[in-house]
C-alpha positions, 0 to 999 in steps of 0.5 A: 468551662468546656466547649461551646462557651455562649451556652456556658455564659449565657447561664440560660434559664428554664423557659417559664423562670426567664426573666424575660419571656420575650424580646420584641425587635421591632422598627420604631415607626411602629412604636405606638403600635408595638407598644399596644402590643406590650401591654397586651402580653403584660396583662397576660402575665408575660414579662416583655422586654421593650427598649422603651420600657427597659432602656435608661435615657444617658446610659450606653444601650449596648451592655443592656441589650447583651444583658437581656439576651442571657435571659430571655428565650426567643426573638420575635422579629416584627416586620411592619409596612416600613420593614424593619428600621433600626434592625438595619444598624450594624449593632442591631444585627449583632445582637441578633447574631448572638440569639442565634449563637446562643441556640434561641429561635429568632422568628420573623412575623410579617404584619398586616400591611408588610411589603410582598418582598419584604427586605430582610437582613442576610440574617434573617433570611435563613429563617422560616417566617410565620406570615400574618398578611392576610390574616389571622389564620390558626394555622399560622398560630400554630406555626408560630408555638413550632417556631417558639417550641420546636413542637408540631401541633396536630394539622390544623384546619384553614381556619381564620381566627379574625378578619382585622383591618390594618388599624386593627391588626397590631391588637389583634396580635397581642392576643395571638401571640399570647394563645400561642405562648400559653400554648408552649406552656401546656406542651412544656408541662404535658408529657402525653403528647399523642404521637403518630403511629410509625408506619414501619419501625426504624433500624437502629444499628448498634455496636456492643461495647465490653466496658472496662476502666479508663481515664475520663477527662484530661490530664496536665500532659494530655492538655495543658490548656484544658477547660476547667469543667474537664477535670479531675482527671479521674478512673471510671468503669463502665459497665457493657452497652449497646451505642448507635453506630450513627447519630439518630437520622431523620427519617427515623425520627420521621418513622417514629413521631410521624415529623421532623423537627430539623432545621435542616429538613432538606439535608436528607433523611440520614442527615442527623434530626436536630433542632430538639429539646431533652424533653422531646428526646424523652417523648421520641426514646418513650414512642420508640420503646414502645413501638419496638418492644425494647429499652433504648436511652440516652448515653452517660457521659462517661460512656459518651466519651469511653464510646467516642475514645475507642473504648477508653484510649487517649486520642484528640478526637473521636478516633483519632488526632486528626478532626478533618478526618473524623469531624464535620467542623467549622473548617470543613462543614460549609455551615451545615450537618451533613449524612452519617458515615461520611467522616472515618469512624473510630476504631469501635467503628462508631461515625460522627462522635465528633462534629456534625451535631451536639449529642444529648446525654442523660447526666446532669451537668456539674462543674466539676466531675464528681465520679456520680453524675458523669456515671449515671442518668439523671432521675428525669424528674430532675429538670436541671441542664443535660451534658451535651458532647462531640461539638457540631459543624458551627464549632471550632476543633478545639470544641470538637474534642474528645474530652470538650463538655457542655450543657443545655437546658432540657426544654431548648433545642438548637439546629446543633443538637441530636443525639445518639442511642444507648442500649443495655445489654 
């Protein structure tokens, strides 16, 4: 299949059909403790995958660990009074580089009793923790349903859910990670999340598009060792549209929901928004469109990739067959997104297509293309995998190429995903 093979391997699930709900990395002197903690969230209903419970005596742990990372939607990295034990290990660690790899939230959770200075692996460093040190607080729960959702509930009060002594703590903490998990499920099945009014609305600068026929994929010529999801090579029409000159930023995706969502929050406001679900994409294009008075949507993948080819023409890349001078990629990007515009555009005058953030587009994915869903958006009530396009900074160039595909589950979001608007005209 196309581009971005961990998400086409992982065949990753709906978050409530997961097999499992969550995976618990946790130090094994903290076993007792962890294992309170597992029943706790089984007798909520949640599916735990705990090595005690999971893996077989005599069998290499390896494989079962690899196996459970594909279906399984977050981490919860807990840190107790000894750090972290076995997460240390070189295998460890790689498993935990896959969660990352595979767009899911790895979350450290300082417990009661963790050191001041905790020691965490280079890994884990990267990420914001959720710190339990001094107590239960509600507003750290609800950093915690953020960190699992990427959904910002309304500011919290200071307010201490319970006064738990070190003996106590671990209990206490089944309970606080199942309010939290219940809570994604309201946010996940709830459309009417109150938005903040925006406080000025945001340009949006868009080019006209004419539309016309061209061939969509890649052909025996143009790409002899193409993925098999590129194909058929195929004649598609689009129709005229407006597309945005540059992926959506983050301060007007601040503008509009009243946060900002990205991972990297301190790349600066026209830095791409990332970090969001096609579900979250829907509630920013409902906000907008009503605050603006106008009907701004996703692309299709058809005039995803008619925009990225400069109007339909053969090229490698998004305007041309030179990635470094049109993509922030693996090569050059030093691991990180970077402000719009800063690559050549396309000859439509269109920047960033490929490389610097994935681009959510509303067709369902398929295999193969079928000459419908590369056309059309999906009916939102279709909660089925979206195509993403244009590969990001973490990808190779092989990744970021004109006519690379991949897809995404609606509600996961990943610190390489944005997007970038579409318009009818």
């Amino acid at each position: 299949m196309g581009g971005m093979r961990f998400l086409h391997e992982s065949r990753l699930l709906m978050f409530r059909y997961s097999q499992y709900d969550v995976f618990i990395s946790h130090n094994s002197i903290d076993k007792s403790a962890v294992l309170e903690l597992a029943k706790h969230l089984e007798s909520h209903g949640l599916k735990v995958w705990l090595d005690l419970w999971e893996l077989r005596p005599g069998h290499p742990f390896q494989e079962a660990l690899e196996q459970i990372i594909e279906t399984t939607h977050a981490a919860a990295v807990l840190v107790g009074s000894d750090g972290l034990g076995p997460w240390e290990t070189r295998e460890m660690r790689a498993c935990l580089e896959e969660f990352v790899k595979r767009g899911l939230p790895v979350i450290p959770v300082l417990l009661m009793g963790c050191s001041k200075q905790p020691i965490l692996p280079l890994l884990l460093r990267a990420f914001t923790w959720v710190d339990f040190r001094t107590g239960l607080y509600e507003e750290n729960i609800q950093r915690l349903v953020w960190g699992i959702t990427g959904l910002r509930l309304e500011e919290p009060k200071t307010v201490k859910v319970a006064d738990v002594d070190h003996q106590n703590s671990y209990s206490t903490w089944g309970a606080v990670l199942v309010m939290a998990l219940l809570t994604v499920l309201f946010f996940y099945k709830s459309d009417s999340r109150p938005q903040q009014p925006a406080t000025s609305l945001p340009e949006i600068e868009m080019i006209e598009l004419l539309g016309g026929e061209f061939m969509m994929g890649y052909d025996n010529t143009e790409m002899p060792d193409k993925h098999p999801d590129e194909i058929p090579y195929h004649r598609v029409k689009v129709n005229p549209f407006l597309i945005g000159k540059y992926e959506v930023s983050q301060e007007q995706w601040r503008l509009v929901m009243g946060d900002n969502p990205s991972y990297f929050n301190k790349c600066g406001e026209d830095c791409p928004v990332e970090n969001i679900s096609f579900v979250s994409v829907e509630r920013f294009i409902k906000a907008l469109n009503q605050q603006t008075g106008k009907h701004f949507r996703l692309p299709t993948e058809a005039e995803w990739e008619y925009a990225c080819r400069s109007g339909g023409k053969i090229q490698e890349y998004c305007g041309g067959n030179d990635p470094d001078a049109v993509a922030w990629y693996a090569d050059n990007a030093d691991e990180k997104p970077y402000n719009k515009g800063k690559k050549q555009a396309n000859e439509l005058g269109l920047c960033d297509l490929s490389g610097n953030v994935w681009e959510w587009t509303c067709s369902v994915y398929t295999e193969h293309y079928d000459n419908i869903s590369e056309i059309n958006c999906a009916d939102r009530e279709a909660r089925k995998d979206r195509v993403i396009r244009g590969g990001s900074w973490l990808n190779e160039r092989v990744e970021v190429r004109s006519g690379n595909r991949s897809k995404y589950p609606i509600n996961r979001l990943s610190h390489i995903i944005g997007i970038r608007l579409a318009h009818d005209i």
